[in-house]
Steps between C-alpha positions, in 0.01 A plus 500: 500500500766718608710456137160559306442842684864586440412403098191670484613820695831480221230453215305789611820746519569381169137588361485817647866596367391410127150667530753840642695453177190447255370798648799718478559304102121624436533861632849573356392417161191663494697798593773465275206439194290804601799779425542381168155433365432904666745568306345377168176648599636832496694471170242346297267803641775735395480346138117516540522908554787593309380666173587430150441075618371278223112349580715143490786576728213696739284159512797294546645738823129456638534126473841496674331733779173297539696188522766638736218616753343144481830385607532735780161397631657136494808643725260635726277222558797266554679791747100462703515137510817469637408759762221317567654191542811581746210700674673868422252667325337785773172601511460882626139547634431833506139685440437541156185621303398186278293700242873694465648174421245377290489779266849493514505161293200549287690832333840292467333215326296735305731497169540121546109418469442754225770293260256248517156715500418373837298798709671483894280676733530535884109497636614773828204558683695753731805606508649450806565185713832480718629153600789411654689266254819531266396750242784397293461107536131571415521713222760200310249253662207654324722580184630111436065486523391734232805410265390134492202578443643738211663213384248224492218743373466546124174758544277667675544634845678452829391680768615557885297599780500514910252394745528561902330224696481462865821321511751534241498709191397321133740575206369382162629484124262333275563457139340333150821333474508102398441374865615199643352147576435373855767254460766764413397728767635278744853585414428870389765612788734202436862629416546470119154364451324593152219407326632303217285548164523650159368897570762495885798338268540782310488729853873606629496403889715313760197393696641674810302819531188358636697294748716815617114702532402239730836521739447862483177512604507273780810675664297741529277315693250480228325215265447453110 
């Protein structure tokens, strides 16, 4: 007994030494990936504004620049999981006006929806109501939200809105997006978990953002 406690107690050193490297592998890369592809963002948008630029050389610098910032959402979602994982990623609670943060996402995904024709609307009733919460986990919370539902939507509408009950306040996006079977729903918060059919294989994802919502929100003492 004593020589298995003495192997497991080695094992577990071991373990926790190789998830402190695979954390510190995952966060130095990400870094080392996100000044570069900034980098190319800002070049291809100089190519974009600089006058005189041929219509083919402008489309191509707008490719390099979209593709670039899909990339950089990649970084950051691996940069959140390995947070998430070793347990370092804070959560500042501080009072914060939702209908401030809500707003704040419809108007940033604005340009997003209209590339597809899709009308996003947030349904405020008021336009006030303070909670105390991380205003900037909830705001990328409620933005990995809409931009799925961007994503998955081909048209109509998505549409937020907020409801205070007695105890806990109701956040909802609803969209006329493809939906997703009973079976499937099951794993909707699964890490790298997507539906797998013709209209989602030709949809860019890692299958990570949903999973990362869900962490979010319940460190923040919260359900989804």
């Amino acid at each position: 007994l004593h020589v298995r406690l003495i192997d497991y107690a080695y094992l577990y050193t071991e373990t926790k030494k190789a998830n402190e490297m695979k954390d510190l592998f995952t966060n130095m890369i990400a870094h080392e990936l996100r000044a570069p592809l900034t980098a190319m963002r800002g070049y291809a948008s100089l190519i974009m504004e600089r006058e005189g630029v041929d219509v083919d050389t402008k489309m191509n610098a707008e490719r390099i620049e979209q593709s670039a910032g899909r990339l950089v959402l990649i970084v950051s979602d691996l940069l959140d999981v390995a947070r998430i994982h070793s347990g370092k990623l804070s959560i500042k609670n501080a009072t914060c006006n939702v209908y401030t943060v809500i707003t704040g996402v419809t108007e940033s995904m604005q340009s997003s929806a209209l590339e597809k024709n899709i009308k996003l609307t947030f349904e405020n009733m008021s336009s006030s109501l303070f909670i105390t919460i991380d205003e900037k986990r909830l705001y990328q919370a409620l933005t990995n939200l809409v931009s799925n539902s961007i994503k998955y939507t081909k048209a109509g509408a998505i549409s937020l809105s907020v409801e205070e009950k007695k105890d806990r306040i109701e956040i909802r996006v609803k969209d006329t997006g493809m939906g997703i079977s009973a079976e499937n729903q099951k794993n909707l918060f699964a890490p790298f978990f997507r539906v797998e059919n013709i209209e989602t294989n030709q949809t860019v994802g890692t299958g990570l953002g949903m999973w990362i919502t869900k962490q979010l929100i319940e460190l923040m003492k919260g359900s989804i």
